[in-house]
C-alpha positions in Angstrom: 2.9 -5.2 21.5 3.1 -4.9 17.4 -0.2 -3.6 16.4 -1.8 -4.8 12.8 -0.9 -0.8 11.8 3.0 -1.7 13.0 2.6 -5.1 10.9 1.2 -3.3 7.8 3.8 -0.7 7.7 6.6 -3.4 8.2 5.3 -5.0 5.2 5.0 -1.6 3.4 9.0 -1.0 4.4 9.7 -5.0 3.3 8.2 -4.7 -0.5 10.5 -1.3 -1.1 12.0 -2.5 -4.5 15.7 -3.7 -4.6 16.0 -1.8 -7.3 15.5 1.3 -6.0 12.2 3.6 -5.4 10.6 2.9 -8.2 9.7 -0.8 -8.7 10.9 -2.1 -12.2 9.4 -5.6 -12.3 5.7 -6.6 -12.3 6.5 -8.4 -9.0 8.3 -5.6 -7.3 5.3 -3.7 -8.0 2.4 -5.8 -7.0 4.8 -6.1 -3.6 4.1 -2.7 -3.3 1.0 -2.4 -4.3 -0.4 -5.4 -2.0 1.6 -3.7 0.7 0.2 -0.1 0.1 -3.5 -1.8 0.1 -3.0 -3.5 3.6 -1.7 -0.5 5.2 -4.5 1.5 3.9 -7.2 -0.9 5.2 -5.3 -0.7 8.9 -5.6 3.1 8.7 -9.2 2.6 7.8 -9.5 -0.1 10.9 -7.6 2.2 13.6 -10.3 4.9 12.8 -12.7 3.0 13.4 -14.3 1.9 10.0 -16.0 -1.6 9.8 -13.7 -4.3 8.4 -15.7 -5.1 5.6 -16.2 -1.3 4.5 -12.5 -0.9 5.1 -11.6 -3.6 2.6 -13.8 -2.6 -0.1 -12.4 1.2 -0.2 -9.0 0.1 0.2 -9.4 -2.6 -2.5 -11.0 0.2 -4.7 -8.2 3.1 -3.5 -5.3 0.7 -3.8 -6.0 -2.8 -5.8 -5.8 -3.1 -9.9 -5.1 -1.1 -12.2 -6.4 2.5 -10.2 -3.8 1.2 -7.4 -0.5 1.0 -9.6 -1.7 4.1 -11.3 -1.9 6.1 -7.7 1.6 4.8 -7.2 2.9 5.2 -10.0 1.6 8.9 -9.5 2.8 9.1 -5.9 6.6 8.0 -6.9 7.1 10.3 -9.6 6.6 13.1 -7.3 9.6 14.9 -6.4 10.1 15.5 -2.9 12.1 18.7 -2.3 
């Protein structure tokens, strides 16, 4: 049975940009972005948050401008 945790990170896996890690075009990165937002709500769900307080601190963590800053952050980070 696919879970809505499996389904978000399948959609988090499906927005990786063609062009690499690092998206390069405003639609690669609001793929991403939407993508990293979902899978944060269903980590808030699976722990047991209400849905509606789920969506509001992913939206706040993850959406706009604060969002594609925390990315933008996260995939300059050299993993050694």
């Amino acid at each position: 049975m696919i879970t809505p945790l499996t389904k978000a990170v399948e959609k988090l896996l499906a927005a990786k940009p063609a062009s690499g890690l690092r998206p390069e075009t405003d639609a690669e990165w609001l793929a991403l972005q939407q993508a990293n937002e979902v899978l944060a709500y269903e980590i808030f769900r699976s722990g047991g948050m209400p849905s509606a307080d789920a969506r509001v601190l992913a939206q706040a963590l993850f959406g706009g401008s604060t969002g594609r800053e925390l990315l933008d952050i996260a995939l300059a980070v050299e993993v050694k």
